[in-house]
C-alpha positions as CSV (number, residue, x, y, z in Angstrom):
1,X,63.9,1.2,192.4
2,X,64.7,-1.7,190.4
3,X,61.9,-3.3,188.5
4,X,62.2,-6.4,189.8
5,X,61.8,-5.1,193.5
6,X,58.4,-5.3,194.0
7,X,57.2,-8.6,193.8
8,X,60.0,-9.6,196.7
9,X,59.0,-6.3,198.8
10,X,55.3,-6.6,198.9
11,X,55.6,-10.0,199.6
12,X,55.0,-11.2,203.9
13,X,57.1,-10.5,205.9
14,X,57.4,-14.1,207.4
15,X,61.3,-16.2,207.2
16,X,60.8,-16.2,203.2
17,X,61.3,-12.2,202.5
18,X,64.2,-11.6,201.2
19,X,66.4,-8.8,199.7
20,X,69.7,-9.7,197.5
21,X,72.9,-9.5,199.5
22,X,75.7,-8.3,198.1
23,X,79.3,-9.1,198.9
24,X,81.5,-6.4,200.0
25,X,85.3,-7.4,199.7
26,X,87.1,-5.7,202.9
27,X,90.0,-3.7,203.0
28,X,92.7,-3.8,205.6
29,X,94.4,-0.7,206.8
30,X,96.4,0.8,209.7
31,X,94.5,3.1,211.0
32,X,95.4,5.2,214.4
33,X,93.4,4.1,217.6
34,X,91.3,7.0,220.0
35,X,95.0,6.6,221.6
36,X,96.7,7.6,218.4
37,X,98.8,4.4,218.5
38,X,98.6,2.3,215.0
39,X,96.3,-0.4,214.3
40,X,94.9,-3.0,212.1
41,X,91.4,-2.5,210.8
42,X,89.3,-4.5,208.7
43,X,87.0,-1.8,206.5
44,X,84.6,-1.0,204.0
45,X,83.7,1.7,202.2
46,X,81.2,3.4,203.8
47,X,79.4,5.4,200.8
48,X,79.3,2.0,199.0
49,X,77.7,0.1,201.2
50,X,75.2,3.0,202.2
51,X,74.4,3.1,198.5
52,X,73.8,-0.7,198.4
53,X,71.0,-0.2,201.4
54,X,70.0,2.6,199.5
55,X,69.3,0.8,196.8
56,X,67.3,-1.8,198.3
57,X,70.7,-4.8,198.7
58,X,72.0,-5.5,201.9
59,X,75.6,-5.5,202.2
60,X,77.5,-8.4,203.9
61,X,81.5,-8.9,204.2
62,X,83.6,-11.9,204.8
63,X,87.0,-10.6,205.2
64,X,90.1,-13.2,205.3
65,X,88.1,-16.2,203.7
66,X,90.0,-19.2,203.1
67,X,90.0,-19.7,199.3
68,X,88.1,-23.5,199.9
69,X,85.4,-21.6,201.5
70,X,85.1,-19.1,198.8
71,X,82.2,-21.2,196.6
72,X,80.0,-21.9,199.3
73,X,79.3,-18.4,200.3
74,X,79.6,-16.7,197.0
75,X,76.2,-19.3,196.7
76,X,74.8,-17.7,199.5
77,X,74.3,-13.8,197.9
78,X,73.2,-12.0,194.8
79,X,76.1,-10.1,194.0
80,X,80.1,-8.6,194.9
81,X,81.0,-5.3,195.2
82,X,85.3,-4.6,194.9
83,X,84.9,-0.6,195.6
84,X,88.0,1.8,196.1
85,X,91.1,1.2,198.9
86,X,93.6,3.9,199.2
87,X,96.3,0.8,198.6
88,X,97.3,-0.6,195.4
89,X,97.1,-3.7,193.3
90,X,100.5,-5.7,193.9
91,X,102.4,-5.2,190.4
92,X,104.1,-8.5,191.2
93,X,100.7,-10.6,190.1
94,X,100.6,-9.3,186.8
95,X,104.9,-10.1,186.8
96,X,106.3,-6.3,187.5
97,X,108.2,-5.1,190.3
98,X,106.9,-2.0,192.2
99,X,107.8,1.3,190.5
100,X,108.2,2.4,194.4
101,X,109.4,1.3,197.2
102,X,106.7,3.1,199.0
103,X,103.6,1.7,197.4
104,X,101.1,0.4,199.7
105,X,99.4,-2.8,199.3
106,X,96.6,-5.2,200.6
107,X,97.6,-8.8,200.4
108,X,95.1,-9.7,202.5
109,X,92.5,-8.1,200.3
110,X,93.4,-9.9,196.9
111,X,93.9,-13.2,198.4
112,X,90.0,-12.9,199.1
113,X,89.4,-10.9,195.6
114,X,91.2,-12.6,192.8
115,X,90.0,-16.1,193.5
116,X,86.6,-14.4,194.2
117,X,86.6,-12.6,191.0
118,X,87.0,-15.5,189.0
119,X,84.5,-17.6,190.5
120,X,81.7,-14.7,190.6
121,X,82.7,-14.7,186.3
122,X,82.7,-19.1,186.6
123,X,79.3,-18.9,188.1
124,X,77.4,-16.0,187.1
125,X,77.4,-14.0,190.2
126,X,76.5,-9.9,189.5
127,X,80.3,-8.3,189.6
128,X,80.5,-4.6,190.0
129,X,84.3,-3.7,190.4
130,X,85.0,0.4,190.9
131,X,88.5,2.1,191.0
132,X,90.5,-0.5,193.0
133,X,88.1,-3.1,192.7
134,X,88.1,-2.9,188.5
135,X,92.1,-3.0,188.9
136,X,91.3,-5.9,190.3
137,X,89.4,-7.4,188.1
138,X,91.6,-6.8,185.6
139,X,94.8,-8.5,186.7
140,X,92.5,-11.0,188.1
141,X,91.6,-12.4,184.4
142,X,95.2,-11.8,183.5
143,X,95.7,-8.2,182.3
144,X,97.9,-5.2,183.9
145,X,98.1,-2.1,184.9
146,X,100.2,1.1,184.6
147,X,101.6,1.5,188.3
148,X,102.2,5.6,188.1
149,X,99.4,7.4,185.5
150,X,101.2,10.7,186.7
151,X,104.4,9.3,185.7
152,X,103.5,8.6,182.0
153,X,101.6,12.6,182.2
154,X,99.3,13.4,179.4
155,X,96.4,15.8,179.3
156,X,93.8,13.9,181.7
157,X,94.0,14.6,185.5
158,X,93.6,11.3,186.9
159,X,94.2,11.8,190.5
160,X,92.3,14.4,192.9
161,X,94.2,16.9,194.9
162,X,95.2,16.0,198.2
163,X,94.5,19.0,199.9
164,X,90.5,19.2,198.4
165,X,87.7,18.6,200.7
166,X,86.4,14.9,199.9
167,X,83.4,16.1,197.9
168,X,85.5,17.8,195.8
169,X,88.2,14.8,195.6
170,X,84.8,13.2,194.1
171,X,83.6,15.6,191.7
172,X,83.6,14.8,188.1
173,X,87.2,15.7,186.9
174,X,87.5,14.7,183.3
175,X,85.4,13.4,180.3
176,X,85.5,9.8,178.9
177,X,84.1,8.5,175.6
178,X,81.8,5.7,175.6
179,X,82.0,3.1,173.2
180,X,79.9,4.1,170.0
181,X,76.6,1.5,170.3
182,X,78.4,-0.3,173.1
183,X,76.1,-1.8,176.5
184,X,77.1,1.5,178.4
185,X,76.1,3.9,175.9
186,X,73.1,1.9,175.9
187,X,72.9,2.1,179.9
188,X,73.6,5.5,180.2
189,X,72.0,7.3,177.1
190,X,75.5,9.3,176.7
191,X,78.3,9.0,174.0
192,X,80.5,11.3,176.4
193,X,80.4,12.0,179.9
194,X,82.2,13.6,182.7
195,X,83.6,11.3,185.4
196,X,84.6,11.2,189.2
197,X,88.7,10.4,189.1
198,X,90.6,9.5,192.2
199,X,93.1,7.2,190.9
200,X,96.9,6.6,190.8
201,X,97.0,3.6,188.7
202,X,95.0,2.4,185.1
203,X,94.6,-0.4,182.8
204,X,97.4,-1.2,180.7
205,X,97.0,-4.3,179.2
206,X,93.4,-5.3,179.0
207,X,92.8,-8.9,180.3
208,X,91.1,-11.4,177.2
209,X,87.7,-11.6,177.8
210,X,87.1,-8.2,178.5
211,X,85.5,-5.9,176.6
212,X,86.6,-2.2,176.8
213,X,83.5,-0.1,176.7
214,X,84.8,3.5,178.1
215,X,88.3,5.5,177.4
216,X,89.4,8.7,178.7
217,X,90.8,11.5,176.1
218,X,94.5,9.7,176.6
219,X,93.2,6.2,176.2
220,X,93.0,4.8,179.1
221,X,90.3,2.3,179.9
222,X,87.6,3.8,182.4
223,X,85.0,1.3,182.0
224,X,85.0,-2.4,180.6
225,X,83.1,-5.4,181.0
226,X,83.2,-9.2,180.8
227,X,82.2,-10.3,176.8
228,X,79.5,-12.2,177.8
229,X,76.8,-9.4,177.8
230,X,74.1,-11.7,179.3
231,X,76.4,-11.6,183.0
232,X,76.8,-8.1,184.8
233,X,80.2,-8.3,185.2
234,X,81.9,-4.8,185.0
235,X,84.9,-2.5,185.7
236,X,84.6,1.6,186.1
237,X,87.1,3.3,187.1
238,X,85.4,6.2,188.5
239,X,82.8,6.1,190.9
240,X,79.1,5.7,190.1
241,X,78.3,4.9,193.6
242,X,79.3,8.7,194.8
243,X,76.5,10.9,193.2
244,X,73.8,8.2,191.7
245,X,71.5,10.2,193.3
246,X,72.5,13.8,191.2
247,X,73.7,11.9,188.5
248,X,70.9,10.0,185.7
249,X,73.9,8.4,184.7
250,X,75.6,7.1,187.5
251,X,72.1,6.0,188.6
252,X,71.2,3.9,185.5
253,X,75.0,1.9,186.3
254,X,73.6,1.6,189.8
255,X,69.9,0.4,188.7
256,X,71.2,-2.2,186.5
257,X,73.7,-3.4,189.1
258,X,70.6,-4.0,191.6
259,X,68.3,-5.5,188.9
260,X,70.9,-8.4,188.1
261,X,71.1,-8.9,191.7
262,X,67.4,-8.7,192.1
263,X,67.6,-11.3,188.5
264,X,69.7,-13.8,190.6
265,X,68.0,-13.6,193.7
266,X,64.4,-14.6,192.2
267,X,66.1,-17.3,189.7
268,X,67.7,-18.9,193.1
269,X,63.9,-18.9,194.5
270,X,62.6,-20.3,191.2
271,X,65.4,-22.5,189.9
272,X,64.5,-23.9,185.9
273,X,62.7,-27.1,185.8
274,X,65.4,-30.6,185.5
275,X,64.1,-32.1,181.5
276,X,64.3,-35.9,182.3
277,X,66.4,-37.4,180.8
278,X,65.6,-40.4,178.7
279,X,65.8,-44.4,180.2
Protein backbone atom coordinates (compact mmCIF):
# COMPACT_ATOMS: atom_id res chain seq x y z
CA UNK A 1 0.00 0.00 0.00
CA UNK A 2 1.44 3.25 -0.82
CA UNK A 3 2.19 5.58 1.99
CA UNK A 4 0.32 8.21 0.99
CA UNK A 5 -3.01 6.08 0.87
CA UNK A 6 -4.29 6.45 4.05
CA UNK A 7 -5.11 9.77 4.65
CA UNK A 8 -7.47 9.65 1.23
CA UNK A 9 -8.86 6.15 2.41
CA UNK A 10 -9.83 6.78 5.86
CA UNK A 11 -11.28 9.81 4.93
CA UNK A 12 -15.78 9.89 4.54
CA UNK A 13 -16.99 8.47 2.24
CA UNK A 14 -19.16 11.47 1.07
CA UNK A 15 -18.62 13.14 -2.97
CA UNK A 16 -14.92 14.28 -1.76
CA UNK A 17 -13.28 10.50 -1.49
CA UNK A 18 -11.22 9.95 -3.99
CA UNK A 19 -8.69 7.50 -5.39
CA UNK A 20 -6.01 8.52 -8.29
CA UNK A 21 -7.21 7.50 -11.69
CA UNK A 22 -4.96 6.36 -14.03
CA UNK A 23 -5.16 6.60 -17.78
CA UNK A 24 -5.07 3.45 -19.72
CA UNK A 25 -4.18 4.12 -23.42
CA UNK A 26 -6.39 1.46 -25.49
CA UNK A 27 -5.37 -0.84 -28.06
CA UNK A 28 -7.24 -1.66 -31.19
CA UNK A 29 -7.25 -5.14 -32.49
CA UNK A 30 -9.26 -7.55 -34.84
CA UNK A 31 -10.33 -9.94 -32.86
CA UNK A 32 -12.88 -12.88 -33.96
CA UNK A 33 -16.61 -12.47 -32.86
CA UNK A 34 -18.67 -15.66 -30.76
CA UNK A 35 -19.48 -16.07 -34.75
CA UNK A 36 -15.81 -16.43 -35.67
CA UNK A 37 -16.14 -13.55 -38.18
CA UNK A 38 -13.44 -10.60 -37.66
CA UNK A 39 -13.87 -7.66 -35.78
CA UNK A 40 -12.74 -4.45 -34.42
CA UNK A 41 -12.17 -4.18 -30.69
CA UNK A 42 -11.06 -1.41 -28.61
CA UNK A 43 -8.92 -3.28 -25.52
CA UNK A 44 -6.93 -3.05 -22.55
CA UNK A 45 -4.76 -5.07 -20.94
CA UNK A 46 -6.37 -6.91 -18.49
CA UNK A 47 -3.46 -7.83 -15.91
CA UNK A 48 -2.59 -4.10 -16.01
CA UNK A 49 -5.45 -2.70 -15.21
CA UNK A 50 -6.38 -5.41 -12.52
CA UNK A 51 -2.99 -4.52 -11.04
CA UNK A 52 -3.96 -0.76 -10.96
CA UNK A 53 -7.28 -1.77 -8.76
CA UNK A 54 -5.01 -3.83 -7.03
CA UNK A 55 -3.02 -1.26 -6.14
CA UNK A 56 -5.52 1.04 -4.81
CA UNK A 57 -5.82 3.45 -8.69
CA UNK A 58 -8.75 3.15 -10.64
CA UNK A 59 -8.21 2.68 -14.23
CA UNK A 60 -10.10 4.78 -16.86
CA UNK A 61 -9.57 4.81 -20.88
CA UNK A 62 -10.36 7.30 -23.49
CA UNK A 63 -9.72 5.59 -26.61
CA UNK A 64 -9.70 7.68 -30.06
CA UNK A 65 -9.34 11.19 -28.29
CA UNK A 66 -9.07 14.07 -30.53
CA UNK A 67 -5.57 15.49 -29.93
CA UNK A 68 -7.51 19.16 -28.78
CA UNK A 69 -9.17 17.19 -26.16
CA UNK A 70 -6.08 15.63 -24.92
CA UNK A 71 -5.15 18.50 -22.07
CA UNK A 72 -8.28 18.66 -20.57
CA UNK A 73 -8.66 15.15 -19.52
CA UNK A 74 -5.00 14.35 -18.90
CA UNK A 75 -6.15 17.22 -15.94
CA UNK A 76 -8.68 15.12 -14.84
CA UNK A 77 -6.33 11.89 -13.49
CA UNK A 78 -3.27 11.05 -11.50
CA UNK A 79 -1.43 9.16 -13.86
CA UNK A 80 -1.06 7.12 -17.68
CA UNK A 81 -0.37 3.76 -18.06
CA UNK A 82 1.04 2.63 -22.11
CA UNK A 83 1.25 -1.33 -21.17
CA UNK A 84 2.02 -4.05 -23.95
CA UNK A 85 -0.12 -4.56 -27.59
CA UNK A 86 0.84 -7.53 -29.62
CA UNK A 87 1.29 -4.61 -32.56
CA UNK A 88 4.19 -2.57 -33.17
CA UNK A 89 5.41 0.99 -33.14
CA UNK A 90 5.13 2.32 -36.85
CA UNK A 91 8.98 2.57 -37.88
CA UNK A 92 7.79 5.41 -40.21
CA UNK A 93 7.64 8.01 -37.07
CA UNK A 94 11.02 7.67 -36.16
CA UNK A 95 11.78 8.00 -40.46
CA UNK A 96 12.36 3.98 -41.30
CA UNK A 97 10.44 1.90 -43.53
CA UNK A 98 8.97 -1.39 -42.12
CA UNK A 99 11.59 -4.25 -42.16
CA UNK A 100 8.25 -6.42 -43.11
CA UNK A 101 5.63 -6.18 -44.99
CA UNK A 102 3.74 -8.10 -42.41
CA UNK A 103 4.21 -6.00 -39.33
CA UNK A 104 1.25 -5.10 -37.55
CA UNK A 105 0.46 -1.72 -36.34
CA UNK A 106 -2.01 0.58 -34.19
CA UNK A 107 -2.42 3.95 -35.72
CA UNK A 108 -5.17 4.55 -33.85
CA UNK A 109 -3.24 3.88 -30.61
CA UNK A 110 -0.28 6.38 -31.18
CA UNK A 111 -2.33 9.07 -32.42
CA UNK A 112 -3.76 9.04 -28.81
CA UNK A 113 -0.17 8.10 -27.20
CA UNK A 114 2.46 10.29 -28.70
CA UNK A 115 0.72 13.55 -28.21
CA UNK A 116 -0.31 12.14 -24.85
CA UNK A 117 3.13 11.23 -23.87
CA UNK A 118 4.44 14.48 -24.36
CA UNK A 119 1.98 16.37 -22.59
CA UNK A 120 2.01 13.84 -19.42
CA UNK A 121 6.28 14.95 -19.53
CA UNK A 122 4.90 19.01 -20.33
CA UNK A 123 2.78 18.78 -17.29
CA UNK A 124 4.00 16.45 -14.75
CA UNK A 125 1.58 13.79 -15.10
CA UNK A 126 2.96 10.09 -13.38
CA UNK A 127 4.08 8.16 -16.86
CA UNK A 128 4.68 4.47 -16.56
CA UNK A 129 5.34 3.09 -20.10
CA UNK A 130 5.98 -1.03 -20.21
CA UNK A 131 7.04 -3.06 -23.41
CA UNK A 132 4.98 -1.33 -26.08
CA UNK A 133 4.12 1.55 -24.14
CA UNK A 134 8.10 2.41 -23.32
CA UNK A 135 8.62 2.01 -27.32
CA UNK A 136 6.46 4.53 -27.21
CA UNK A 137 7.77 6.68 -25.22
CA UNK A 138 10.80 6.50 -26.84
CA UNK A 139 10.03 7.59 -30.40
CA UNK A 140 7.64 9.86 -28.85
CA UNK A 141 10.57 12.21 -27.49
CA UNK A 142 12.35 11.49 -30.66
CA UNK A 143 14.44 8.29 -30.43
CA UNK A 144 14.13 4.76 -32.38
CA UNK A 145 13.96 1.50 -32.26
CA UNK A 146 15.45 -1.69 -33.71
CA UNK A 147 12.38 -3.19 -35.73
CA UNK A 148 13.63 -7.10 -35.63
CA UNK A 149 15.90 -7.87 -32.08
CA UNK A 150 15.95 -11.55 -33.56
CA UNK A 151 17.30 -10.33 -36.65
CA UNK A 152 20.36 -8.60 -35.17
CA UNK A 153 20.73 -12.28 -32.79
CA UNK A 154 23.01 -12.01 -29.86
CA UNK A 155 23.08 -14.04 -26.67
CA UNK A 156 19.73 -12.56 -24.86
CA UNK A 157 16.40 -14.21 -25.69
CA UNK A 158 14.23 -11.33 -26.13
CA UNK A 159 11.10 -12.89 -27.31
CA UNK A 160 8.92 -15.78 -25.49
CA UNK A 161 8.04 -18.86 -27.30
CA UNK A 162 4.98 -19.02 -28.98
CA UNK A 163 3.86 -22.29 -28.18
CA UNK A 164 4.44 -21.66 -24.04
CA UNK A 165 1.54 -21.34 -21.85
CA UNK A 166 1.08 -17.43 -20.97
CA UNK A 167 2.63 -17.75 -17.48
CA UNK A 168 5.49 -19.03 -18.94
CA UNK A 169 5.58 -16.46 -21.90
CA UNK A 170 5.87 -14.18 -18.59
CA UNK A 171 8.47 -15.65 -16.60
CA UNK A 172 11.68 -14.00 -16.10
CA UNK A 173 13.75 -14.88 -19.18
CA UNK A 174 17.04 -13.01 -19.02
CA UNK A 175 19.10 -10.79 -16.62
CA UNK A 176 19.59 -6.94 -17.03
CA UNK A 177 22.16 -4.70 -15.23
CA UNK A 178 20.99 -1.78 -13.44
CA UNK A 179 22.68 1.37 -13.54
CA UNK A 180 25.45 1.48 -10.80
CA UNK A 181 23.82 4.23 -8.07
CA UNK A 182 21.15 5.01 -10.58
CA UNK A 183 17.11 5.78 -9.25
CA UNK A 184 16.29 2.01 -10.12
CA UNK A 185 18.97 0.50 -8.25
CA UNK A 186 17.86 2.67 -5.69
CA UNK A 187 14.08 1.56 -6.14
CA UNK A 188 14.69 -1.92 -6.37
CA UNK A 189 17.77 -2.66 -3.97
CA UNK A 190 19.37 -4.85 -6.91
CA UNK A 191 22.44 -4.12 -9.24
CA UNK A 192 21.21 -7.19 -11.43
CA UNK A 193 18.02 -8.78 -11.86
CA UNK A 194 16.21 -11.27 -13.86
CA UNK A 195 13.34 -9.90 -16.14
CA UNK A 196 10.01 -10.88 -17.86
CA UNK A 197 10.79 -10.52 -21.95
CA UNK A 198 8.14 -10.74 -24.46
CA UNK A 199 9.37 -8.39 -27.00
CA UNK A 200 10.17 -8.26 -30.76
CA UNK A 201 11.49 -4.83 -30.94
CA UNK A 202 14.10 -2.52 -28.59
CA UNK A 203 15.58 0.88 -28.13
CA UNK A 204 17.97 1.87 -30.66
CA UNK A 205 18.63 5.22 -30.43
CA UNK A 206 17.74 6.69 -27.02
CA UNK A 207 15.60 9.79 -27.28
CA UNK A 208 17.53 13.19 -25.44
CA UNK A 209 16.13 13.62 -22.34
CA UNK A 210 16.17 10.25 -21.33
CA UNK A 211 18.09 8.70 -19.08
CA UNK A 212 19.02 4.94 -19.58
CA UNK A 213 18.90 3.30 -16.21
CA UNK A 214 18.77 -0.64 -17.12
CA UNK A 215 20.70 -2.76 -20.09
CA UNK A 216 20.45 -6.22 -20.93
CA UNK A 217 23.84 -8.43 -21.27
CA UNK A 218 23.73 -7.25 -25.25
CA UNK A 219 23.05 -3.67 -24.47
CA UNK A 220 19.88 -3.06 -25.10
CA UNK A 221 18.01 -0.51 -23.01
CA UNK A 222 15.39 -2.35 -20.62
CA UNK A 223 14.63 0.44 -18.46
CA UNK A 224 15.02 4.32 -18.72
CA UNK A 225 13.57 7.28 -17.49
CA UNK A 226 12.83 11.04 -18.14
CA UNK A 227 16.16 13.16 -16.60
CA UNK A 228 14.15 15.04 -14.44
CA UNK A 229 14.19 12.68 -11.44
CA UNK A 230 11.66 14.80 -9.45
CA UNK A 231 8.75 13.50 -12.38
CA UNK A 232 7.90 9.54 -12.53
CA UNK A 233 8.25 9.31 -15.90
CA UNK A 234 9.59 5.83 -16.96
CA UNK A 235 10.11 3.15 -19.62
CA UNK A 236 10.64 -0.88 -18.84
CA UNK A 237 10.63 -3.05 -21.11
CA UNK A 238 9.68 -6.01 -19.28
CA UNK A 239 6.84 -6.28 -17.25
CA UNK A 240 6.63 -5.31 -13.52
CA UNK A 241 2.93 -5.38 -13.57
CA UNK A 242 2.89 -9.37 -14.11
CA UNK A 243 4.36 -10.81 -10.80
CA UNK A 244 4.54 -7.56 -8.26
CA UNK A 245 2.95 -9.65 -6.09
CA UNK A 246 6.05 -12.67 -6.05
CA UNK A 247 8.36 -10.22 -6.98
CA UNK A 248 9.96 -7.36 -4.12
CA UNK A 249 11.23 -5.90 -7.02
CA UNK A 250 8.67 -5.57 -9.44
CA UNK A 251 6.58 -4.40 -6.40
CA UNK A 252 8.80 -1.50 -5.36
CA UNK A 253 8.47 -0.19 -9.43
CA UNK A 254 4.76 -0.70 -8.84
CA UNK A 255 4.63 1.17 -5.19
CA UNK A 256 6.45 4.08 -6.52
CA UNK A 257 4.23 4.28 -9.61
CA UNK A 258 1.03 4.49 -7.15
CA UNK A 259 2.81 6.90 -4.67
CA UNK A 260 3.41 9.59 -7.50
CA UNK A 261 -0.03 9.15 -8.39
CA UNK A 262 -1.19 9.30 -4.92
CA UNK A 263 1.57 12.65 -4.80
CA UNK A 264 -0.47 14.33 -7.68
CA UNK A 265 -3.73 13.51 -6.57
CA UNK A 266 -3.37 15.25 -2.89
CA UNK A 267 -1.30 18.27 -4.52
CA UNK A 268 -4.51 18.78 -7.00
CA UNK A 269 -6.66 18.75 -3.60
CA UNK A 270 -4.19 21.14 -1.92
CA UNK A 271 -2.81 23.26 -4.71
CA UNK A 272 0.43 25.77 -3.36
CA UNK A 273 -0.62 29.07 -2.06
CA UNK A 274 -0.54 32.21 -5.16
CA UNK A 275 2.59 34.87 -3.46
CA UNK A 276 1.03 38.30 -4.35
CA UNK A 277 2.57 39.90 -6.39
CA UNK A 278 3.67 43.38 -5.65
CA UNK A 279 1.34 46.81 -6.77
Amino acid sequence: MSAREPAFRNAPMTGDFRVPTVWVVASHRELGNEHGHPQQYTVMDEVGTRTLVNLGLQPVSYPRVPVARLPSLLAGVQGVLLGGSATNVNPRLYGEEPAHPDMAFDSEREAVSLPLIRLCIEHGVPLLGICRGSQEFNVAMGGSLHQDLKALGGPVPHWEDPDEPLDAQYRERHHINLQPGGLLEHITGCSRIAVSSLHSQGVKRLAPGLVAEAVADDGIVEAFRWHDASQFAWGFQFHPEWGHQQHPRYARIMAAYVDACWARLAAQAHPPALTPQPA
